[in-house]
N, C-alpha and C positions, 0 to 999 in steps of 0.2 A: 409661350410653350408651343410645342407642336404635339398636331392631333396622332394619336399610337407611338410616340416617341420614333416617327417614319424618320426623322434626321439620322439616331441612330439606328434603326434597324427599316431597312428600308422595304424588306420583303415582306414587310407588314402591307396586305392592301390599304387600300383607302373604302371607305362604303360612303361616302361623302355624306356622312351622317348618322349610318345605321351603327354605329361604334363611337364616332366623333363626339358624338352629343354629350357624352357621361363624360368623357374629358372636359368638358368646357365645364359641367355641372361640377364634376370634382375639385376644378380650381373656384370656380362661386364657394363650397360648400367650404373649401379649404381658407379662401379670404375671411369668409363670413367666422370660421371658427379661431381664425387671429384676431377677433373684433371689430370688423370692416362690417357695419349694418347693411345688408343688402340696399336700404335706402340711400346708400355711397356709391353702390355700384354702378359701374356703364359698360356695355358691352359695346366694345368696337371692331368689327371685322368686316372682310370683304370676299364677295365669290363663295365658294364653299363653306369659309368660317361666317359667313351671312346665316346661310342655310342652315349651318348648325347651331350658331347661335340661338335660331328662333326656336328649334328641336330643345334645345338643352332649355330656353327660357320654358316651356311648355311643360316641361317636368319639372323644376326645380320651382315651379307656381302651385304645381300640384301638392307641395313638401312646405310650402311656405310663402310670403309674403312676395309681392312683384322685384327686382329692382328696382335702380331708381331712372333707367332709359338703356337703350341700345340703337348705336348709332350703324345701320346697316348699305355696305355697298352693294349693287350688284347681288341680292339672295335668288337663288334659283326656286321654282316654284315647287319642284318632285324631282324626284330622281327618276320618272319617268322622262320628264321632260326636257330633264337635265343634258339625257343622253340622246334623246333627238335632236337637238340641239347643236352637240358635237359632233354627232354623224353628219347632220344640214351643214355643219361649217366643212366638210367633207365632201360628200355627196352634191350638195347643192339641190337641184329641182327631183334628184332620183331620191331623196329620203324616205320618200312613204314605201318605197321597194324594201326596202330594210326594216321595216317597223318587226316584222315575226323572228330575225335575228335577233334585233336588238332586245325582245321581248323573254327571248331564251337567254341572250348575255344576263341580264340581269338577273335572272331564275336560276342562272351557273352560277353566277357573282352572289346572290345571298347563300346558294347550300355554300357553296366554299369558303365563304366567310362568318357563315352563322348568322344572320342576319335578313328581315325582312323589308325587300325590297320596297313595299308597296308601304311600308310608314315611315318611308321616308321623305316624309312630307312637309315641309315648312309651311305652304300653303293651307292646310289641315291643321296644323301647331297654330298659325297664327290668330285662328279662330277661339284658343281659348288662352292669348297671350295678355296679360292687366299690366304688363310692362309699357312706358309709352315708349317707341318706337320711332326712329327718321329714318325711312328710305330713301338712298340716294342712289342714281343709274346715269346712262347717259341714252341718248334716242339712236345712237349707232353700234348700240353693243349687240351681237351678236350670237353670244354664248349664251347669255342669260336675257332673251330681247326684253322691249318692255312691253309687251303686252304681258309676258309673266309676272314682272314687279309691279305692274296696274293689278294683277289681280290680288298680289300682296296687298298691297295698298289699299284696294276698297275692303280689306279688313283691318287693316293698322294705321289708317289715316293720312299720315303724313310723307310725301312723295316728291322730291325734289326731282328733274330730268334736267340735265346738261344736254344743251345742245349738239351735235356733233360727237359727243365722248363715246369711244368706242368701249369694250370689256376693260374695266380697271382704270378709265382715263377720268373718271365724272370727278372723284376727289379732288385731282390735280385744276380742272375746269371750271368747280364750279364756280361760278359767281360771285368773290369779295374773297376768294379762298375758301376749304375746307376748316381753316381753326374757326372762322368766323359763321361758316353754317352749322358748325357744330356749336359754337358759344352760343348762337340763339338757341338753341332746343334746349340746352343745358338749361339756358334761366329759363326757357318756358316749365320747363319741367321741377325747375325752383334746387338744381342744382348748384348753380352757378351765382356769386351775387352779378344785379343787373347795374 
């Protein structure tokens, strides 16, 4: 699926999360109501669908039972953070110049979209996520670096870094392959037989 149906109707912003999340919860809520036990379920995304996935896990815990894992690449840690982030890959060393723009984008960006900037937080979610969880990144990514997915991580545990992998390369990199770092978590988590 795509998050606000943006494939077809593209003039739909993005809130990279602040709307996104209830998509993601909708298709859980929609599996779950085909007879798929949440304890079947895994969330798998990367980059933004990282960040919303752990928004959407965070509510849909509140409503009921964990899944049964989510396997995350690259989640970003706020949507504050988000967007200094892609200014720095911008800017460079002049970002802290921009932090009072960027702080009014986003204050434009929720009234115009209905939406509050400031919970859109996956770092904050992941605090009250019982879903277990595999982060994966790489140490050269840029967009999302990892000192944000280290702070992820010292609340959800588990933290894979690819050497060298820049934004979105860690899957393709890591180590024995992605089916096979995701097979281990799977059985660890007692989805998978071992």
């Amino acid at each position: 699926f795509t998050f606000r149906a943006r494939d077809r109707h593209p003039e739909v912003p993005s809130t990279l999360g602040g709307h996104e999340r209830w998509d993601a919860v909708a298709v859980a809520c929609f599996v779950e109501g085909q007879g798929i036990p949440r304890s079947r379920m895994i969330l798998v995304a990367a980059s933004q669908g990282a960040g919303v996935a752990l928004l959407a896990l965070e509510h849909l815990e509140r409503e009921g039972p964990p899944l049964a894992g989510a396997l995350l690449e690259s989640p970003y840690r706020d949507l504050k953070d988000a967007a200094r982030q892609h200014v720095r890959g911008t800017l460079g060393a002049w970002e802290p110049l921009s932090r009072p723009a960027v702080a009014l984008a986003l204050a434009w960006a929720g009234h115009r979209a209905s939406f509050d900037p400031e919970a859109v937080s996956p770092l904050r979610a992941a605090a009250h996520v019982r879903t277990p969880v595999a982060l994966l990144t790489g140490d050269a990514d840029q967009v999302t670096p990892l000192p944000g997915v280290r702070s992820l991580a010292d609340r959800l545990g588990d933290l894979t870094v690819v050497p060298g992998a820049g934004h979105g390369e860690a899957a393709a990199r890591v180590s024995g392959g992605w089916g096979a770092w995701a097979e281990q978590r799977l059985q660890r988590w007692g989805v998978a037989k071992k």
